[in-house]
N, CA and C atoms of all chains as a GROMACS GRO file, in nm:
protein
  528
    1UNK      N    1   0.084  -0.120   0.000
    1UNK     CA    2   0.000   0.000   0.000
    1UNK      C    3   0.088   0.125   0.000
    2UNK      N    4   0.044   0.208  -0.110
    2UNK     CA    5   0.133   0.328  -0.061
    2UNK      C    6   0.100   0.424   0.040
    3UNK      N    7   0.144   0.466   0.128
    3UNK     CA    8   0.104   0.585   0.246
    3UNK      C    9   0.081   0.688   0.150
    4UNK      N   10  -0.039   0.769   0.217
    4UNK     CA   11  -0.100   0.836   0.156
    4UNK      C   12  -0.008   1.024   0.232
    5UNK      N   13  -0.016   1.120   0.149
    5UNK     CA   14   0.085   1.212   0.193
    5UNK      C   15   0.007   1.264   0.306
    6UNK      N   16   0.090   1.254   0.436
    6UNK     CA   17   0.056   1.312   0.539
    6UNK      C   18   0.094   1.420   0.541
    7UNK      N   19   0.072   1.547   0.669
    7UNK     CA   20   0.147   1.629   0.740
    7UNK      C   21   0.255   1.571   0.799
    8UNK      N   22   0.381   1.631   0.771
    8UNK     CA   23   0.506   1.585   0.813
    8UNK      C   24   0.526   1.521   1.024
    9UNK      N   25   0.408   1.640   1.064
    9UNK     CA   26   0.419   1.609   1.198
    9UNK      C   27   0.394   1.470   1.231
   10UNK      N   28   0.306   1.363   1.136
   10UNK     CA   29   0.276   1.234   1.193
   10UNK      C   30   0.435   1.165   1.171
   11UNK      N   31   0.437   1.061   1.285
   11UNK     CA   32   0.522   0.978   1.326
   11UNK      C   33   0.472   0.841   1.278
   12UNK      N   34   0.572   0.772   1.226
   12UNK     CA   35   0.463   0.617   1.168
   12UNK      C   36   0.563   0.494   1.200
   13UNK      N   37   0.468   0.410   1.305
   13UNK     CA   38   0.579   0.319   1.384
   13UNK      C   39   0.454   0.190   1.357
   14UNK      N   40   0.561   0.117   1.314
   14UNK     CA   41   0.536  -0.050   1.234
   14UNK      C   42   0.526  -0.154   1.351
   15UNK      N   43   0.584  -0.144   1.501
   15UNK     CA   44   0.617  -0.214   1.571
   15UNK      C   45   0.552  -0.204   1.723
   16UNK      N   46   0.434  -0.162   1.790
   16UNK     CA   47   0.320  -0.184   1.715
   16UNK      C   48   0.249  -0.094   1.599
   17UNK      N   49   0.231  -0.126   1.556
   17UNK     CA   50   0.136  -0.021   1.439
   17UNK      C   51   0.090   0.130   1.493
   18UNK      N   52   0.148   0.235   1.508
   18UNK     CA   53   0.066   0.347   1.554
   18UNK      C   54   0.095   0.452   1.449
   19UNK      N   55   0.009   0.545   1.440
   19UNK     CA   56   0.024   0.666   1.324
   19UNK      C   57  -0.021   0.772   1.496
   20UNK      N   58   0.135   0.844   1.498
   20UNK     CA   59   0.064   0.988   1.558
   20UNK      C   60   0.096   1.102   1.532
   21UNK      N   61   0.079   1.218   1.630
   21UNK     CA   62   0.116   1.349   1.600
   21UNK      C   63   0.037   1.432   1.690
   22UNK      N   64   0.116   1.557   1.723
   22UNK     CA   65   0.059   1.637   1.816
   22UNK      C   66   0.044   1.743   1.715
   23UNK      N   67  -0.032   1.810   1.769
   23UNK     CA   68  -0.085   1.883   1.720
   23UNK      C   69  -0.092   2.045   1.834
   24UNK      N   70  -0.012   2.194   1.766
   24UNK     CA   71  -0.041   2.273   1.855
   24UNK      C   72  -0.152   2.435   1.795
   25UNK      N   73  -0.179   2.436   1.915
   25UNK     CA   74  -0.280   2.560   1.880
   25UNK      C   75  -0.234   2.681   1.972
   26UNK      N   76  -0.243   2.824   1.907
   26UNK     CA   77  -0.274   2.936   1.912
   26UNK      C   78  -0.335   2.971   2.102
   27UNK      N   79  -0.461   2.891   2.126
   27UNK     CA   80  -0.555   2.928   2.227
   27UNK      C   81  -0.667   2.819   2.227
   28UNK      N   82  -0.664   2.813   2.363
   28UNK     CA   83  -0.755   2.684   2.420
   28UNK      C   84  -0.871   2.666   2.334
   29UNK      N   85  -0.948   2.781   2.269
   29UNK     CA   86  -1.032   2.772   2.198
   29UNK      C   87  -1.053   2.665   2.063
   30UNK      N   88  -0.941   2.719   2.037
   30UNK     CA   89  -0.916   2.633   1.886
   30UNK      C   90  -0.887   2.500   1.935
   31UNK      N   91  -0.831   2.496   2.049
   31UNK     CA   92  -0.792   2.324   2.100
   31UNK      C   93  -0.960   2.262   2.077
   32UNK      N   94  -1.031   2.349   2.173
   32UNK     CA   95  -1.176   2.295   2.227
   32UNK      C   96  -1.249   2.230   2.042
   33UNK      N   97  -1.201   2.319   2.025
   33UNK     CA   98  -1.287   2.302   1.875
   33UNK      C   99  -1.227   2.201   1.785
   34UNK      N  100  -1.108   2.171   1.783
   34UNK     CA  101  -1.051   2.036   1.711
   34UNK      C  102  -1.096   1.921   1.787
   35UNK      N  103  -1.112   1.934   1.953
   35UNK     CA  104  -1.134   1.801   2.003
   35UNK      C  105  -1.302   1.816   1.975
   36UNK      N  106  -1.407   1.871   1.936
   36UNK     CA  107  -1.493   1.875   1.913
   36UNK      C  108  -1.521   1.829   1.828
   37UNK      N  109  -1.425   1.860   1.701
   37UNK     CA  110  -1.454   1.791   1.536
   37UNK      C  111  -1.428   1.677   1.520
   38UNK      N  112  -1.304   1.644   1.586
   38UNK     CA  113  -1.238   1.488   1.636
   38UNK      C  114  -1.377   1.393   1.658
   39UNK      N  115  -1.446   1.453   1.799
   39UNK     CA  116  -1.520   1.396   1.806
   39UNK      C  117  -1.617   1.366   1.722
   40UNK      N  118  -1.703   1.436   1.627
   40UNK     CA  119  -1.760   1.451   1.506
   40UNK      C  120  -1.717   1.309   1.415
   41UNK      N  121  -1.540   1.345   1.388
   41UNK     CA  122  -1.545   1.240   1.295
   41UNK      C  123  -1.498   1.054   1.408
   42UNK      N  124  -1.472   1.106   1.507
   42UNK     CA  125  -1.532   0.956   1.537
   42UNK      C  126  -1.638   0.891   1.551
   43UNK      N  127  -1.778   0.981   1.548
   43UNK     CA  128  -1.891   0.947   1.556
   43UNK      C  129  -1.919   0.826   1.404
   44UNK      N  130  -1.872   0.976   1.315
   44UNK     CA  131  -1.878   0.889   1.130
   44UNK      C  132  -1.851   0.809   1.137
   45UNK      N  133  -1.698   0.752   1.154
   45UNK     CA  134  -1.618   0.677   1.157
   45UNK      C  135  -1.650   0.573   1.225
   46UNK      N  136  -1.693   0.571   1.368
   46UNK     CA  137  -1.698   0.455   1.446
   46UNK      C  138  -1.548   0.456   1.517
   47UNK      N  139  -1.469   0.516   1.470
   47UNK     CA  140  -1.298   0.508   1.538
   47UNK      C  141  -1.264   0.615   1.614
   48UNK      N  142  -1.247   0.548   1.758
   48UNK     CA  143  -1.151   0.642   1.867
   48UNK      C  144  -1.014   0.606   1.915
   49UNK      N  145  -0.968   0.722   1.837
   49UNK     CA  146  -0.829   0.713   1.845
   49UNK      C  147  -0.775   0.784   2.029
   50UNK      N  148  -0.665   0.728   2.102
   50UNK     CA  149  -0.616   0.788   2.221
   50UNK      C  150  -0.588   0.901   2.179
   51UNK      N  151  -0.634   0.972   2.288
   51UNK     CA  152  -0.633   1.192   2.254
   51UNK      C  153  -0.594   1.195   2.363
   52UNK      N  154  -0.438   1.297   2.386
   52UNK     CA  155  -0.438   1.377   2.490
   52UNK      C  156  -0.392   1.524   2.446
   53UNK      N  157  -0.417   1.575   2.606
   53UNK     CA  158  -0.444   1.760   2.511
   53UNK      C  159  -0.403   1.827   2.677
   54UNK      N  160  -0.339   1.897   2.610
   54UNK     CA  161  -0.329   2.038   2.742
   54UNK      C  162  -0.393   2.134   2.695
   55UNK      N  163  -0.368   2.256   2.707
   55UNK     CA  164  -0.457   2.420   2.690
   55UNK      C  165  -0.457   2.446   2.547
   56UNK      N  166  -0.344   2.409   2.489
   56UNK     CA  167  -0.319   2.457   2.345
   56UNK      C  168  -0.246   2.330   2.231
   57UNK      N  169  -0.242   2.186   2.343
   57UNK     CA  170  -0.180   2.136   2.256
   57UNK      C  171  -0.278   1.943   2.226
   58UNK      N  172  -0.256   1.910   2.109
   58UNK     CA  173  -0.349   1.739   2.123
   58UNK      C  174  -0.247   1.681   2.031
   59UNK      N  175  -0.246   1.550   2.138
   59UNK     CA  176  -0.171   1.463   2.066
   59UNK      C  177  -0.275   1.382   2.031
   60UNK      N  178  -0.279   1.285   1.908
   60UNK     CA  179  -0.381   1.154   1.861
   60UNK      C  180  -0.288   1.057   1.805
   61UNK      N  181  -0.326   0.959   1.896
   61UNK     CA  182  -0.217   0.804   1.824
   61UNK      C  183  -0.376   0.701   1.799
   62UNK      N  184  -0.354   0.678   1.633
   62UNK     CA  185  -0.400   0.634   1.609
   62UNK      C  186  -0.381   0.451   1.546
   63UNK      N  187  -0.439   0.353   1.666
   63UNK     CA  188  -0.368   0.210   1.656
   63UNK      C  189  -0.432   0.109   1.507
   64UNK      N  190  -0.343   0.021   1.471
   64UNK     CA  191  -0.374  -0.039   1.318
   64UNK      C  192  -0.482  -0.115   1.381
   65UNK      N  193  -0.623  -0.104   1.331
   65UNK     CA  194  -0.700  -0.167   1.314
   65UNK      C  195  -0.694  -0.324   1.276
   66UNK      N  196  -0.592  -0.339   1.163
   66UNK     CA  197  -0.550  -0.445   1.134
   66UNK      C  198  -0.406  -0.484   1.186
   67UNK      N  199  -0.410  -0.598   1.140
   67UNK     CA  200  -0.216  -0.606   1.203
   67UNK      C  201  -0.114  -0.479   1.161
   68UNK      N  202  -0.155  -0.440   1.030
   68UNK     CA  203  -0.094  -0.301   1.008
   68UNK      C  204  -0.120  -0.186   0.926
   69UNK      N  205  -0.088  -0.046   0.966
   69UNK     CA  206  -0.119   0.056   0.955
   69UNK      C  207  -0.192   0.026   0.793
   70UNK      N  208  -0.339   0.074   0.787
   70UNK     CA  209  -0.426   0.085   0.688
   70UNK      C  210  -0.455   0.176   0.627
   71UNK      N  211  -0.553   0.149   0.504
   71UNK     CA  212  -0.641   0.292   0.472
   71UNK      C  213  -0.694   0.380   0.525
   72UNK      N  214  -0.774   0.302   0.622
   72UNK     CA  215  -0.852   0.323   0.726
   72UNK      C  216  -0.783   0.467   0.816
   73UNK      N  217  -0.653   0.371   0.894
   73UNK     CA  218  -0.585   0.423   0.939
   73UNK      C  219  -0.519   0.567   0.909
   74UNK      N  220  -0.461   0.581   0.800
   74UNK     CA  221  -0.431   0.654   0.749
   74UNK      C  222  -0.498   0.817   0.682
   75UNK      N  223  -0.641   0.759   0.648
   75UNK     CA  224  -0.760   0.826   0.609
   75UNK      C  225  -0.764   0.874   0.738
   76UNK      N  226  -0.778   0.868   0.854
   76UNK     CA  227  -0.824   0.912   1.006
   76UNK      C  228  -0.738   1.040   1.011
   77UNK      N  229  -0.623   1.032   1.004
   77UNK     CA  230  -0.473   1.091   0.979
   77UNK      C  231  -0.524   1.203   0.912
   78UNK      N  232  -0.569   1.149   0.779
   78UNK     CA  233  -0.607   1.264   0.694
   78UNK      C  234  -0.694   1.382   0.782
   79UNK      N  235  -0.791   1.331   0.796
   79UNK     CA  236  -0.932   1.396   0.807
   79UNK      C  237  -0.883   1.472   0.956
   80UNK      N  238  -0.807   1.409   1.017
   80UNK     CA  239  -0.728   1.515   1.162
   80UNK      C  240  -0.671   1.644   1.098
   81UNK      N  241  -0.558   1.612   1.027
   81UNK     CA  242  -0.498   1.735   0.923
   81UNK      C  243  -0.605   1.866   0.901
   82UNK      N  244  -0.698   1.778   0.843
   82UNK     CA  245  -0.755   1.859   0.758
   82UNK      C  246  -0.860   1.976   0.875
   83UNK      N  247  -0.849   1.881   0.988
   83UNK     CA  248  -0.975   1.908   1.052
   83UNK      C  249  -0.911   2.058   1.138
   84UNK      N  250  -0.789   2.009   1.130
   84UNK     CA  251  -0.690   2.109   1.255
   84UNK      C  252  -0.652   2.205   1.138
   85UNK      N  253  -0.683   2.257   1.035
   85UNK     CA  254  -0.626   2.300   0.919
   85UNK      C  255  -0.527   2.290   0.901
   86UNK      N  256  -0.417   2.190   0.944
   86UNK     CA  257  -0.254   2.134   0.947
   86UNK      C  258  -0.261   2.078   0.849
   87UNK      N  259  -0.310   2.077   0.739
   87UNK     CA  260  -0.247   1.956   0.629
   87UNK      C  261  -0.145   1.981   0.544
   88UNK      N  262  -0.112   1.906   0.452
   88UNK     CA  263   0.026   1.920   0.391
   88UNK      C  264   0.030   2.004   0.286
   89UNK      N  265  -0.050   2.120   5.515
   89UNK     CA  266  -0.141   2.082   5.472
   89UNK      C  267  -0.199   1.931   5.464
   90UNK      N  268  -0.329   1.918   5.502
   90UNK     CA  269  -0.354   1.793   5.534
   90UNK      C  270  -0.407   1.795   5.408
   91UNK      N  271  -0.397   1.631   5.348
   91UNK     CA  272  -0.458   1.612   5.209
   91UNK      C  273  -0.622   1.601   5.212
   92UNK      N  274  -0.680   1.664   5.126
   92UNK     CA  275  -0.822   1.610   5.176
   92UNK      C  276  -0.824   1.473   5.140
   93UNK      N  277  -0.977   1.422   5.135
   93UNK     CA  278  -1.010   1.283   5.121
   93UNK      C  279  -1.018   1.287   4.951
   94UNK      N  280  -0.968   1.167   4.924
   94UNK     CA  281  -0.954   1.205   4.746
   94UNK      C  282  -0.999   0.996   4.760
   95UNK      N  283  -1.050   0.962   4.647
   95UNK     CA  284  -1.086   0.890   4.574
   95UNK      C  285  -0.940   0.804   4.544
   96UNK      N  286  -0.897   0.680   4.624
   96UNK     CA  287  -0.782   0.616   4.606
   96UNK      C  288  -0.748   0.602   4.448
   97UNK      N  289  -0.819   0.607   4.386
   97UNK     CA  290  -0.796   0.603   4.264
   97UNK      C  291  -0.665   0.719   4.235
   98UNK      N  292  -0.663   0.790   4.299
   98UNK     CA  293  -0.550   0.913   4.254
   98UNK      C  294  -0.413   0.886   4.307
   99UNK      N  295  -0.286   0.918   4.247
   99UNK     CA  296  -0.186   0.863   4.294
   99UNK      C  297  -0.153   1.053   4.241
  100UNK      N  298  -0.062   1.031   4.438
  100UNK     CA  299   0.050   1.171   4.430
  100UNK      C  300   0.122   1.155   4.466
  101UNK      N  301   0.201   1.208   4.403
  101UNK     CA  302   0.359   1.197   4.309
  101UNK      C  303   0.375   1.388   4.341
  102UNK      N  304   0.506   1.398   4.451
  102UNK     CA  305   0.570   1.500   4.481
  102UNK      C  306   0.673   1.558   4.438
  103UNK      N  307   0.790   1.478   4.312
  103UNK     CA  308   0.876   1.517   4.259
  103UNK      C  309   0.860   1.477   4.147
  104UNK      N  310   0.870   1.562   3.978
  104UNK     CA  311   0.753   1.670   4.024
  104UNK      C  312   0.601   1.610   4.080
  105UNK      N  313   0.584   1.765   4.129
  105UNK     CA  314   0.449   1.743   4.189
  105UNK      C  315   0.349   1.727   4.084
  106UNK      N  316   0.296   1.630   4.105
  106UNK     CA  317   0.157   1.565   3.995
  106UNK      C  318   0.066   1.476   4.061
  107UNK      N  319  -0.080   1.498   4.031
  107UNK     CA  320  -0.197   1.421   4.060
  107UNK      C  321  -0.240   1.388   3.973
  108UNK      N  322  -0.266   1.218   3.937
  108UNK     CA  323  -0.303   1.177   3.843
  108UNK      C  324  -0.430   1.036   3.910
  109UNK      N  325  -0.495   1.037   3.793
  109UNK     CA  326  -0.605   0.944   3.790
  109UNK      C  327  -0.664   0.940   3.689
  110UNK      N  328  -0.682   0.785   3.691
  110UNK     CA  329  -0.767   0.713   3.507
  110UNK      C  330  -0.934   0.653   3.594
  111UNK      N  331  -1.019   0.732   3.500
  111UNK     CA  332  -1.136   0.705   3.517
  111UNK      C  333  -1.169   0.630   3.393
  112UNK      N  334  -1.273   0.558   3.424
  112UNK     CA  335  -1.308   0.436   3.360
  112UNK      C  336  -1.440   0.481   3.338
  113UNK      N  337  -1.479   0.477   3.190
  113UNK     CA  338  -1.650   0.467   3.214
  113UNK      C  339  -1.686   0.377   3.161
  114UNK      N  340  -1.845   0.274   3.163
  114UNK     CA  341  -1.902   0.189   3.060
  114UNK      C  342  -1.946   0.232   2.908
  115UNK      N  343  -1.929   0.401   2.850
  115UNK     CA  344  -1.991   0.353   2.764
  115UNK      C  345  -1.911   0.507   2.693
  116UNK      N  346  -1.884   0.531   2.549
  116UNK     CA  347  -1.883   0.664   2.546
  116UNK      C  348  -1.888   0.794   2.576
  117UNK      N  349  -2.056   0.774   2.546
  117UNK     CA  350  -2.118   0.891   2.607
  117UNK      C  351  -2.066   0.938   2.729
  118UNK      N  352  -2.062   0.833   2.817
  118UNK     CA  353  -2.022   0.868   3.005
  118UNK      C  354  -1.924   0.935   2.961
  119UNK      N  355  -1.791   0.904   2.906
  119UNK     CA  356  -1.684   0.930   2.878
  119UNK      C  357  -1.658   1.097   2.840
  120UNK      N  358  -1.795   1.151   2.714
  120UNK     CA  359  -1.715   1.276   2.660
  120UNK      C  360  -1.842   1.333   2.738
  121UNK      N  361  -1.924   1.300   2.825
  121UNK     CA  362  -1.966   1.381   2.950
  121UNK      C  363  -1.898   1.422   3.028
  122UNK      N  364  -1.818   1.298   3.073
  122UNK     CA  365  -1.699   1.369   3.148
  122UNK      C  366  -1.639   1.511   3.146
  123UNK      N  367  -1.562   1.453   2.983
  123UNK     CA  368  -1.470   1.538   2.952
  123UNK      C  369  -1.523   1.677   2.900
  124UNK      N  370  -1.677   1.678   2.846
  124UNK     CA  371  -1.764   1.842   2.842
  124UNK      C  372  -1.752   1.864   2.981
  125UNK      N  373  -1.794   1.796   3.139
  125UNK     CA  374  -1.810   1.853   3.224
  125UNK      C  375  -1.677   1.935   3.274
  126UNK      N  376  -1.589   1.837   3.266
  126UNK     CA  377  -1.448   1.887   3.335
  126UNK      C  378  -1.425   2.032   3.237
  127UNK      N  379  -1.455   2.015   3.075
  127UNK     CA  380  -1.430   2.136   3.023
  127UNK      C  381  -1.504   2.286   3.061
  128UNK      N  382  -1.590   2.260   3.134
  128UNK     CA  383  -1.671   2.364   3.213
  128UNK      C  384  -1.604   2.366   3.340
  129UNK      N  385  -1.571   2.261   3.419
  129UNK     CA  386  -1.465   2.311   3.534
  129UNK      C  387  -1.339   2.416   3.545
  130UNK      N  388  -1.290   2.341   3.392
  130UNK     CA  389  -1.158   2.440   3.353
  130UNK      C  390  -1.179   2.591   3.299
  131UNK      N  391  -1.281   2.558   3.243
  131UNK     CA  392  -1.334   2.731   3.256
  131UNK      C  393  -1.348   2.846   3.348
  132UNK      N  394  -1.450   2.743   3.444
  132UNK     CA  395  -1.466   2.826   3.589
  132UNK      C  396  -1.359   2.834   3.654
  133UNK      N  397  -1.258   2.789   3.647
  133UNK     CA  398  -1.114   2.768   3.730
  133UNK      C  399  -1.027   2.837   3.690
  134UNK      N  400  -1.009   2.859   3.585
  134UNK     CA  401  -0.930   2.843   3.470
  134UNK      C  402  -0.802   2.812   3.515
  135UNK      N  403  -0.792   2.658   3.535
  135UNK     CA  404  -0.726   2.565   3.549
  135UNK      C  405  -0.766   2.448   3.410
  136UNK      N  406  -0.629   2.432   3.319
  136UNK     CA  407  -0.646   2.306   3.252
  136UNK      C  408  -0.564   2.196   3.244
  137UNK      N  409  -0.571   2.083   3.349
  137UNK     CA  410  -0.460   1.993   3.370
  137UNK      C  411  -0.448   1.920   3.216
  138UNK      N  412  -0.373   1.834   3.206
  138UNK     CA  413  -0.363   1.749   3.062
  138UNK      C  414  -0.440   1.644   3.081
  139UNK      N  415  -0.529   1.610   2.982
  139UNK     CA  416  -0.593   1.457   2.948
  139UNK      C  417  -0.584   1.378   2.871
  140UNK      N  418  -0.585   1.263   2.880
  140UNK     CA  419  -0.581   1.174   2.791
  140UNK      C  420  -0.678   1.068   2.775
  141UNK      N  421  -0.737   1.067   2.680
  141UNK     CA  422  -0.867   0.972   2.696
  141UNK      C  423  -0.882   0.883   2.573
  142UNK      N  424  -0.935   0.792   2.560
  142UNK     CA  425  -0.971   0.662   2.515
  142UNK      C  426  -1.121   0.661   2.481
  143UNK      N  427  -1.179   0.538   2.437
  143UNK     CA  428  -1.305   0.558   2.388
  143UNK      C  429  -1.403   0.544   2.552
  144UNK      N  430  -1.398   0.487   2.615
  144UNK     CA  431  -1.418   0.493   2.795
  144UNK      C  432  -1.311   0.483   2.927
  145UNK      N  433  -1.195   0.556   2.915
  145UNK     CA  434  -1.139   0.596   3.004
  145UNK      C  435  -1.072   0.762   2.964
  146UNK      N  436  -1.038   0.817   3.056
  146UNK     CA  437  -1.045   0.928   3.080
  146UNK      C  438  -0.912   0.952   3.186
  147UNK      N  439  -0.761   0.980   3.142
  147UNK     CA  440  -0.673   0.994   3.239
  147UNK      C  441  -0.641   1.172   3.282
  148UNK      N  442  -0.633   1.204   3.388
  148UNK     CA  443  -0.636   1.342   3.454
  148UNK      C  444  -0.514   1.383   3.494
  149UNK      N  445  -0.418   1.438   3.468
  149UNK     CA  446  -0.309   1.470   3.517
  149UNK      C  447  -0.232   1.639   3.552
  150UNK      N  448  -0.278   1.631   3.702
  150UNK     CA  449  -0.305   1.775   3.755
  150UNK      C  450  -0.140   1.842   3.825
  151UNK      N  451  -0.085   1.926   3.765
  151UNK     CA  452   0.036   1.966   3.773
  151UNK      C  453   0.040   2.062   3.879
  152UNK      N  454   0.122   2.077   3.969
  152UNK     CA  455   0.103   2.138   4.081
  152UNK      C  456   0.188   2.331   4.032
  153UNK      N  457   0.003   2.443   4.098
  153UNK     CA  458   0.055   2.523   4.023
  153UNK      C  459   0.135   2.588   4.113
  154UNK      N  460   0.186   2.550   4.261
  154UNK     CA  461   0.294   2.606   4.326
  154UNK      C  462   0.406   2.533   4.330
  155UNK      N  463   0.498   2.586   4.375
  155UNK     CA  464   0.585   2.440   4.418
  155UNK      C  465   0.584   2.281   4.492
  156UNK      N  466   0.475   2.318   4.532
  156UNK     CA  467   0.422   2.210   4.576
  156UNK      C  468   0.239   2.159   4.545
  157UNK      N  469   0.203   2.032   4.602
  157UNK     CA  470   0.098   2.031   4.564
  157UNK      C  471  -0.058   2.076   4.695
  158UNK      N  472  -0.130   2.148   4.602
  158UNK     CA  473  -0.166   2.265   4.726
  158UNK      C  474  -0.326   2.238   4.748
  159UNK      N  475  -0.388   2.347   4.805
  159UNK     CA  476  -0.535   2.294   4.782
  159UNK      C  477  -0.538   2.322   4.702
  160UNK      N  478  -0.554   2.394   4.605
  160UNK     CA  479  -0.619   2.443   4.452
  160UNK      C  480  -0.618   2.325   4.381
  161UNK      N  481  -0.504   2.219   4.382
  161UNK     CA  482  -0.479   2.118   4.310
  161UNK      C  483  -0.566   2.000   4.374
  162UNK      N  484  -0.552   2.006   4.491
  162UNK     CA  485  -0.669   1.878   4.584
  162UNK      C  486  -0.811   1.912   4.489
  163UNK      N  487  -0.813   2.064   4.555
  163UNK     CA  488  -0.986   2.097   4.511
  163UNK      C  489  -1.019   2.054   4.345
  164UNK      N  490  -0.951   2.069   4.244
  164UNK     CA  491  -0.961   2.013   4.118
  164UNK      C  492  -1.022   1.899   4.143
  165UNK      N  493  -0.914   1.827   4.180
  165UNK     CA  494  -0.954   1.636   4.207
  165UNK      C  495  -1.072   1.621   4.255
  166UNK      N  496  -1.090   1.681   4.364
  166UNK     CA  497  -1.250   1.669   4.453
  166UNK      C  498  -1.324   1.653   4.348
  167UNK      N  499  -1.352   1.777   4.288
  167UNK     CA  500  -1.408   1.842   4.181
  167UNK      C  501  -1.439   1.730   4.100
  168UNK      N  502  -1.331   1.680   4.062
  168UNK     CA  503  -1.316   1.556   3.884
  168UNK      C  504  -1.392   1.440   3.930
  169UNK      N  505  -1.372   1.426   4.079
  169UNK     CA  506  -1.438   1.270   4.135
  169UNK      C  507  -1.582   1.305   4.109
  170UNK      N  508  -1.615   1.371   4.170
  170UNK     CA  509  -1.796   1.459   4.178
  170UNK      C  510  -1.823   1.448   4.058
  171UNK      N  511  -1.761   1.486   3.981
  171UNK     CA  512  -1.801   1.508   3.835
  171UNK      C  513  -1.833   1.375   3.744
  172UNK      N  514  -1.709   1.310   3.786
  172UNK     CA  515  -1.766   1.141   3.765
  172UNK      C  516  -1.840   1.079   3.798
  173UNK      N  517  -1.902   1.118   3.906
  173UNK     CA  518  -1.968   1.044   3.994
  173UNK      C  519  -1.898   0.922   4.086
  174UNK      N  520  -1.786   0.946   4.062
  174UNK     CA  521  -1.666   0.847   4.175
  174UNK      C  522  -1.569   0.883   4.277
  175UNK      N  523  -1.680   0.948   4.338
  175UNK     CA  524  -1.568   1.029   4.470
  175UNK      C  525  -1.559   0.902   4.587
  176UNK      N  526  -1.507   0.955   4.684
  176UNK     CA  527  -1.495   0.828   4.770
  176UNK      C  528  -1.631   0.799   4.848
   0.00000   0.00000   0.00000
């Protein structure tokens, strides 16, 4: 499969399977509102990825569904990017 | 300072000073109730420790804002147990 082009910030580890990346913001606000959309697209999705977050900052490690890092996976990745307006 | 009564669930840790605790819920929802309620705590406080959460657990990790760990930091915890509904 080819990996699909991330934001440089994700980290991609084979051993166990995780895709992550932190993610920083400006003001708590904008935090509140990415973990809001997050939530949004895990609703779609059905997938909750581990989130942690201080005032301005969220990390999301997202684990291979399958034995290893997927479409799936990867697509999640995306739609974070996009969601935090961080994409590539 | 005497510690108040906190919910054994919390482990403190004096170098650095940190209060931490993983709440567990059965189902989602419980879960980003939580984490809307606590986000209204941190408002009224404006105190925002770091979290990390899962699809039903919820980890709290409250950084001590003096040199040591004080009431302001107890009273959070009180606070987070109540809020869970898992105080002692």
């Amino acid at each position: 499969m080819v990996e699909p082009q991330l934001n440089c910030g994700w980290q991609v580890q084979q051993k166990p399977p995780l895709l992550t990346r932190r993610f920083d913001f400006g003001a708590y606000a904008e935090t509140r509102k990415f973990l809001d959309d997050l939530a949004g697209l895990s609703k779609s999705t059905g997938y909750y990825p581990d989130l942690s977050f201080g005032k301005t900052h969220v990390s999301v490690s997202i684990t291979a569904r399958d034995e290893t890092l997927g479409e799936a996976d990867f697509d999640f990745a995306t739609k974070a990017d996009a969601l935090a307006g961080q994409a590539p």
